[in-house]
C-alpha positions as CSV (number, residue, x, y, z in Angstrom):
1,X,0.4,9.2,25.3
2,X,-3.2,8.3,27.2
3,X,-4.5,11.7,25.8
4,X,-3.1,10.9,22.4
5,X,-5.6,7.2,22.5
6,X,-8.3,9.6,23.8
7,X,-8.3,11.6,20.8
8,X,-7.1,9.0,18.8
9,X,-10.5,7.2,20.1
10,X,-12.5,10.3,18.9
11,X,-11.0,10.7,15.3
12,X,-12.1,6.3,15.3
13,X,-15.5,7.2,15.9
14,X,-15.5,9.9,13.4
15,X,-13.7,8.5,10.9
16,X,-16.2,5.0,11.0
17,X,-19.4,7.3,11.1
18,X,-18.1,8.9,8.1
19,X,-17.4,5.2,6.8
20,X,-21.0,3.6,7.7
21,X,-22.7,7.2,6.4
22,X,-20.6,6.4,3.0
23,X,-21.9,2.9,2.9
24,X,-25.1,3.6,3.4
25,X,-24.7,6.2,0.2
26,X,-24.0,3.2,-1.6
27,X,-26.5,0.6,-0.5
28,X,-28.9,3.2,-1.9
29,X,-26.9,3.5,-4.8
30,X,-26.9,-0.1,-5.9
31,X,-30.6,-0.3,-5.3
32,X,-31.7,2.6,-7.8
33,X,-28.9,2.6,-10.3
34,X,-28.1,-0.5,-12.7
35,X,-24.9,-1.9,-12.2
36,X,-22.2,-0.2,-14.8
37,X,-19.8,2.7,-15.3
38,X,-22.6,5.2,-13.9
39,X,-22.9,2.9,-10.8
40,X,-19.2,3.4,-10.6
41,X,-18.8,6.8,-11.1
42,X,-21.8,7.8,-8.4
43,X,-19.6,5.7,-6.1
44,X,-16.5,7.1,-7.2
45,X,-16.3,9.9,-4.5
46,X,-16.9,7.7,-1.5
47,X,-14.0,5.1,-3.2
48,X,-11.8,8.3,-3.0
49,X,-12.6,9.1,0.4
50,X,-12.2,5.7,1.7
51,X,-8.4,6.1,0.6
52,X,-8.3,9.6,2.7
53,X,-9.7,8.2,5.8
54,X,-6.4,6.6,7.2
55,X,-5.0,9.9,7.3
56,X,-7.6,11.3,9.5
57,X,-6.1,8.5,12.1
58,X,-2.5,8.8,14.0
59,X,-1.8,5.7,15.6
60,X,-0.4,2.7,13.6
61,X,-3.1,0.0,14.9
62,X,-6.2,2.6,14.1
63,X,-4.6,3.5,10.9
64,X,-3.4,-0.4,9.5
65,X,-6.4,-1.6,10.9
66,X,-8.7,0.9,9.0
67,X,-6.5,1.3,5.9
68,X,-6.7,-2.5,5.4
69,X,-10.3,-2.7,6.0
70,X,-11.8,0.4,4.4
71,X,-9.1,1.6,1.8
72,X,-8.1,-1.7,0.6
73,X,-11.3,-4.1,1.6
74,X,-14.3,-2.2,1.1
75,X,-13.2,0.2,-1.9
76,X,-12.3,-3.2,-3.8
77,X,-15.6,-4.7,-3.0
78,X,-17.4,-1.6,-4.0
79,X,-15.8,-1.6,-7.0
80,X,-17.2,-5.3,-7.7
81,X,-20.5,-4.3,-6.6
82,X,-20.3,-1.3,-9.2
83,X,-20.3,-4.0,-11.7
84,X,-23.0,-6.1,-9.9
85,X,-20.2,-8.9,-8.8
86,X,-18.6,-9.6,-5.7
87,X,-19.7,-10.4,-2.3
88,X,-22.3,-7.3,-1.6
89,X,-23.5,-7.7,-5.4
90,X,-26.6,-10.5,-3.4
91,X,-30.1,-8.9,-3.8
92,X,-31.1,-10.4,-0.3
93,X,-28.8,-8.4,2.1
94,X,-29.6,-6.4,4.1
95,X,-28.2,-2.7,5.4
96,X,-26.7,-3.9,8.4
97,X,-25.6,-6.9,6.5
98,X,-24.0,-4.5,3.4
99,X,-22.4,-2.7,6.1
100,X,-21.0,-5.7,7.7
101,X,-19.8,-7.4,4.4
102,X,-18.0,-3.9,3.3
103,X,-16.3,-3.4,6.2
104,X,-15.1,-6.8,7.3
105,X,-13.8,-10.2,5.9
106,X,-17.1,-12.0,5.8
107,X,-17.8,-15.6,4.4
108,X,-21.0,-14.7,2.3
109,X,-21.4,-18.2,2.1
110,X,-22.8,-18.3,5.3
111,X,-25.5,-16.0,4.2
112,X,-26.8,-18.0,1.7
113,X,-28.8,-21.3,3.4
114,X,-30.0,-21.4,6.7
115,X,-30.9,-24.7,6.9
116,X,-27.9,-26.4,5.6
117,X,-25.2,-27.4,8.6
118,X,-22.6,-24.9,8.6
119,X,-19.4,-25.7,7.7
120,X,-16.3,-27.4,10.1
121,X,-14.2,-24.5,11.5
122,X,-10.9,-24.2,10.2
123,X,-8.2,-25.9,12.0
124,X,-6.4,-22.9,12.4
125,X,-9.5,-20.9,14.2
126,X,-9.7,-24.6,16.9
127,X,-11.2,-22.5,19.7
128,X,-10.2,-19.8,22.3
129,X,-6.9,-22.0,23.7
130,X,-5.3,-21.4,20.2
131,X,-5.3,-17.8,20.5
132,X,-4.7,-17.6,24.3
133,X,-1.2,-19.5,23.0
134,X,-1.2,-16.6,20.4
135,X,-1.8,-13.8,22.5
136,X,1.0,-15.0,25.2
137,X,2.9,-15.6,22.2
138,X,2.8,-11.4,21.0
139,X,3.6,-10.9,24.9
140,X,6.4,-13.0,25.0
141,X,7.6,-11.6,21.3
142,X,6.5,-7.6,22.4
143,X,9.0,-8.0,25.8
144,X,11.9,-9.4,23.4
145,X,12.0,-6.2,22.0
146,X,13.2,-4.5,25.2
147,X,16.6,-6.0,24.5
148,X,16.8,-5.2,20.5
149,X,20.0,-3.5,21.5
150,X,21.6,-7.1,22.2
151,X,20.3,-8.7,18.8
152,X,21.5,-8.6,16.0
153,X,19.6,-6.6,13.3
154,X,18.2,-9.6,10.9
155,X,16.8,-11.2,14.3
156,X,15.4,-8.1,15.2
157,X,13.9,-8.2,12.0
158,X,12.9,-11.8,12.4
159,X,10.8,-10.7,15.2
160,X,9.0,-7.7,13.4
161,X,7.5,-11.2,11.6
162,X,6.2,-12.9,14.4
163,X,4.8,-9.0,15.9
164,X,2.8,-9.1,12.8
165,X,1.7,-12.2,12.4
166,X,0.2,-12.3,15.6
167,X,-1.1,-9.2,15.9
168,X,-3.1,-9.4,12.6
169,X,-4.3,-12.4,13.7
170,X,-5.4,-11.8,16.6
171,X,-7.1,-8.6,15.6
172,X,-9.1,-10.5,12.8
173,X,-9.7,-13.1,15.6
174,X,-11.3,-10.1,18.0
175,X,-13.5,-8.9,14.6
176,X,-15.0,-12.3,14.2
177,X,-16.3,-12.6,17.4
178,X,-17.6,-8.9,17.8
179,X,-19.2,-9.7,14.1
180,X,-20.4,-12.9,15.5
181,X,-21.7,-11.8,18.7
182,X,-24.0,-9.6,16.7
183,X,-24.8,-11.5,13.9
184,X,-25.1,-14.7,12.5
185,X,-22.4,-14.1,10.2
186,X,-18.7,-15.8,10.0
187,X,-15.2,-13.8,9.3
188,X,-13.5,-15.4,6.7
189,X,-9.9,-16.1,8.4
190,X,-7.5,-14.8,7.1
191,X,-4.4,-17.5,8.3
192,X,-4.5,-21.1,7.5
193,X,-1.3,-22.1,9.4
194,X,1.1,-20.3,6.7
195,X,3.9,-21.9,8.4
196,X,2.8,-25.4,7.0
197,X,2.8,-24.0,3.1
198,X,4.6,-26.3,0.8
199,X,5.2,-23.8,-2.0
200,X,4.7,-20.0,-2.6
201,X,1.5,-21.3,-4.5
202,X,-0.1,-22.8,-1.5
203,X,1.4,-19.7,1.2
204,X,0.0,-16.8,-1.0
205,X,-3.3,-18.4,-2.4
206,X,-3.9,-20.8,0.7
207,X,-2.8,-19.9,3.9
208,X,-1.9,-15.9,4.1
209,X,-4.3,-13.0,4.3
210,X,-7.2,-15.2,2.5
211,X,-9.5,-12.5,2.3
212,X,-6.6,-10.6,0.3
213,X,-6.5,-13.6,-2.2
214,X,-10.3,-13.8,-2.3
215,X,-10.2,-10.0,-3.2
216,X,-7.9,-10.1,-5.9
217,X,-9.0,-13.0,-7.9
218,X,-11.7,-11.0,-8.9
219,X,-10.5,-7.8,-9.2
220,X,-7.3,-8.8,-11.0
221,X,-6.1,-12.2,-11.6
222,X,-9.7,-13.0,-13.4
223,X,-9.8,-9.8,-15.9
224,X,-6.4,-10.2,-16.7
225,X,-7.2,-14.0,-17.8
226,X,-10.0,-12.5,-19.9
227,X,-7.6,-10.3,-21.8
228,X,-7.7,-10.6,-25.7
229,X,-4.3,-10.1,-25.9
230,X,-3.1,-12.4,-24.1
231,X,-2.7,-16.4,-25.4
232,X,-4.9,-18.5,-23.0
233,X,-2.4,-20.8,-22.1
234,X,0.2,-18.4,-20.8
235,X,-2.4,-16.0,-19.6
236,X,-2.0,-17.0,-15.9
237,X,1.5,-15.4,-15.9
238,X,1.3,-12.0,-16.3
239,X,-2.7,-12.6,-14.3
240,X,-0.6,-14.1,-11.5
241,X,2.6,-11.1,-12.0
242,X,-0.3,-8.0,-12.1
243,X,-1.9,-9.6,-8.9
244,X,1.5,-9.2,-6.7
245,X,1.9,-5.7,-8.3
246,X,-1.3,-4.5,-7.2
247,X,-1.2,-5.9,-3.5
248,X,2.8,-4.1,-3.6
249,X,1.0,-1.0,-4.5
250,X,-1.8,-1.6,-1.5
251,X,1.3,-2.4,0.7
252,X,2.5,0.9,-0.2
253,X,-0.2,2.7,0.1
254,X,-0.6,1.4,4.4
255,X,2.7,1.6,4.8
256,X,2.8,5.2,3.8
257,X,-0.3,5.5,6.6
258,X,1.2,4.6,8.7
259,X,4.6,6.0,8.8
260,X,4.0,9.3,6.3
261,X,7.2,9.1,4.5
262,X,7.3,8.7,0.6
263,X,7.6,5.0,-0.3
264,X,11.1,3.2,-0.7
265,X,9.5,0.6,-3.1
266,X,11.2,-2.2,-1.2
267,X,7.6,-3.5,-0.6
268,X,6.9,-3.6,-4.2
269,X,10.2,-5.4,-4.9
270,X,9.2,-7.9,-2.2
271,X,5.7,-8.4,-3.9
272,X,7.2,-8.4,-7.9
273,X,10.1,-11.2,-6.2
274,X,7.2,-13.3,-5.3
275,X,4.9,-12.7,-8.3
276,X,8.1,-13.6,-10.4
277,X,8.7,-16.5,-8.8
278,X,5.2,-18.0,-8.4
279,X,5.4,-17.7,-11.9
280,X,8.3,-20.1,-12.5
281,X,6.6,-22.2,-9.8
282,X,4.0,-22.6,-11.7
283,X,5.4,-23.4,-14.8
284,X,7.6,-25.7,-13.6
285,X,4.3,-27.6,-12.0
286,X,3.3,-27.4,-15.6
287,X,6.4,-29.3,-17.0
288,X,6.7,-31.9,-14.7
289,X,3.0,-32.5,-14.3
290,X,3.5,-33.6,-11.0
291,X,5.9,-36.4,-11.9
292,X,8.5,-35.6,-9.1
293,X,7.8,-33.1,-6.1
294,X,9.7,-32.5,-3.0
295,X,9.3,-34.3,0.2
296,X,6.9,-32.0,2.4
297,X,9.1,-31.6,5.1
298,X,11.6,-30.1,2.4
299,X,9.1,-28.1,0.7
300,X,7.7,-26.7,3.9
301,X,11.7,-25.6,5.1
302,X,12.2,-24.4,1.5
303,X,9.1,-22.0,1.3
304,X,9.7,-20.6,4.9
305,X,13.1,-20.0,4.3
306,X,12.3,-18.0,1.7
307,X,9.8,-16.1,2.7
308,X,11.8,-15.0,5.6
309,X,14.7,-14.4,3.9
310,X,13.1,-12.4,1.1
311,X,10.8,-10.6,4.3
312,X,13.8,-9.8,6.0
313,X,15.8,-8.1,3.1
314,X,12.9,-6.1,2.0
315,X,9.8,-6.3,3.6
316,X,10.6,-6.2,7.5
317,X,13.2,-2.8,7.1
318,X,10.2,-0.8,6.2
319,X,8.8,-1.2,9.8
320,X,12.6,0.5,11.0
321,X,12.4,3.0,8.2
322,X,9.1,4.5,9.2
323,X,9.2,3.9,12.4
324,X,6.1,2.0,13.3
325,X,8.1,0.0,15.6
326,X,8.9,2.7,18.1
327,X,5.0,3.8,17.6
328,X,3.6,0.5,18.2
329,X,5.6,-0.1,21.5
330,X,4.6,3.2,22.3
331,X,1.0,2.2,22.1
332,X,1.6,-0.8,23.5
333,X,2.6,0.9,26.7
334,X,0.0,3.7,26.7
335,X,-2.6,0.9,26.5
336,X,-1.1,-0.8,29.5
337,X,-0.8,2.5,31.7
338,X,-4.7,3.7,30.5
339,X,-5.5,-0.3,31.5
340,X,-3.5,-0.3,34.7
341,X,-5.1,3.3,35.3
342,X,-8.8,2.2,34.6
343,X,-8.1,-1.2,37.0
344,X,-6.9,0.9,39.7
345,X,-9.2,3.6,39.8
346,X,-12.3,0.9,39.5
347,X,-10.9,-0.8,42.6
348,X,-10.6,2.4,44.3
């Protein structure tokens, strides 16, 4: 497995050179062509290749991580800048700042005035301590799963939750500060304490994968708003229901990266469940025009409950199904032995 992350190290640096090459394709693009369809379609290719980069990769953490950032990410941001929107649409930045911004979760805002006191960090982002507790927190959860075999399934599948909770954290924490430490840009987070969410509302457009939400609104939820057919005030429906379908499809599409087996559609159930029921959320909010609302500490219990629930019927079984569990642990332990390995022979 240590000469699988060797040449799973060298297919990374290819596949990212191929990436930043790309990019650089398309910085040039945007600054000869007028933003349209024939923007678009010169991009076109490199939006096609970003979604065949993945499978260049064969280890689950090289292939979420890049099928997240690059196939998901940067080709919907490239398909905002085709139209001169979006967060690489600014006429100030940059190439290494266009490169930055495609690849990663950046706050543009920061770009914007230097003079101007930079925002309060999120509470959720607090300092190094918080994700020290995070990190010993994926330890403790990573050693659990040496005794799956005395747990029950759903628990087992309660703790697929937790593994990727804290891993995606903590990998967008490790981004930000590489992008920091060569830059003076900030990562957008992408967790605002989800476990504090009072409604579906607030957990998906609040508090989870924010740079997700941030992507969408403009690629989805805002056309569909803008769609003649549809009545303006019931327009946020089917804007909210299409947004949930898309990220199922995205789901999909990383899922099948990762694990290579033609998709169940359990994902996209998961996502359409939600979408649905956001819906009713929001109408409902609608009705009662904020008349009458749950205690917190209710709503809080409420939304968790569900989302685990719902996570653990169809979202979590998908990690079993293809098997990115067993590769992950896998990893996990070949990182350990190449670490252990490196340490040893350094103090030799």
């Amino acid at each position: 497995m240590v000469v699988v992350l060797t040449d799973e190290a060298k297919r990374l640096t290819e596949a990212w050179g191929l990436v930043m090459v790309s990019l650089c394709y398309c910085f040039c693009v945007g600054r000869l062509v007028n933003k349209g369809v024939k923007r678009l379609i010169l991009m076109a290719p490199v939006m096609i290749l970003f979604f065949l980069v993945p499978l260049h990769l064969t280890t689950v953490h090289t292939i979420g991580t890049t099928g997240f950032f690059i196939s998901w990410l940067a080709n919907f941001k490239l398909y905002l800048f085709a139209f001169g929107n979006g967060p690489l649409s600014s006429p100030n930045l940059s190439l290494p700042i266009f490169l930055l911004i495609s690849c990663f979760p950046i706050k543009v805002q920061q770009l914007v005035v230097d003079n101007e006191p930079k925002p309060k960090p999120h509470s959720a982002r607090e300092g190094s301590l918080f994700y020290l507790v995070k990190a010993l927190l994926l330890l403790l959860v990573i050693q659990s799963f040496r005794y799956i075999h005395l747990l029950p399934n759903k628990a087992v599948l309660l703790l697929y939750g937790f593994n990727m909770y804290f891993s995606l954290d903590l990998i967008l924490a490790v981004t930000a500060y590489l992008v920091r430490a060569g830059s003076s840009l900030e990562l957008e987070p992408q967790f605002n304490e989800p476990y504090l969410a009072t409604s579906l509302q607030d957990f998906w457009g609040k508090r989870w994968n924010l740079m997700v939400s941030e992507i969408l609104r403009p690629t989805v939820y805002e056309p569909m708003l803008r769609l003649p057919v549809l009545p303006k005030k019931w327009a946020y429906a089917p804007a909210a229901l299409a947004t949930f379908v898309v990220s199922g499809i995205m789901h999909e599409l990383i899922f099948f990266y990762m694990g290579r087996l033609r998709p169940s559609w359990r994902l996209m159930s998961f996502f359409l469940l939600h979408g649905v029921c956001i819906m009713a959320e929001i109408s409902l909010k609608k009705a009662i025009r904020r008349r009458w609302r749950l205690p917190t500490i209710v709503a809080r219990t409420l939304t968790i409950l569900f989302v685990f629930t719902t996570g653990i019927l169809l979202f979590f079984p998908e990690f079993q199904r293809c098997k990115i569990d067993q590769k992950a642990f896998a990893e996990y332990a070949a990182a350990g032995m190449f670490f252990k390995k490196s340490v040893v022979g350094y103090s030799r």
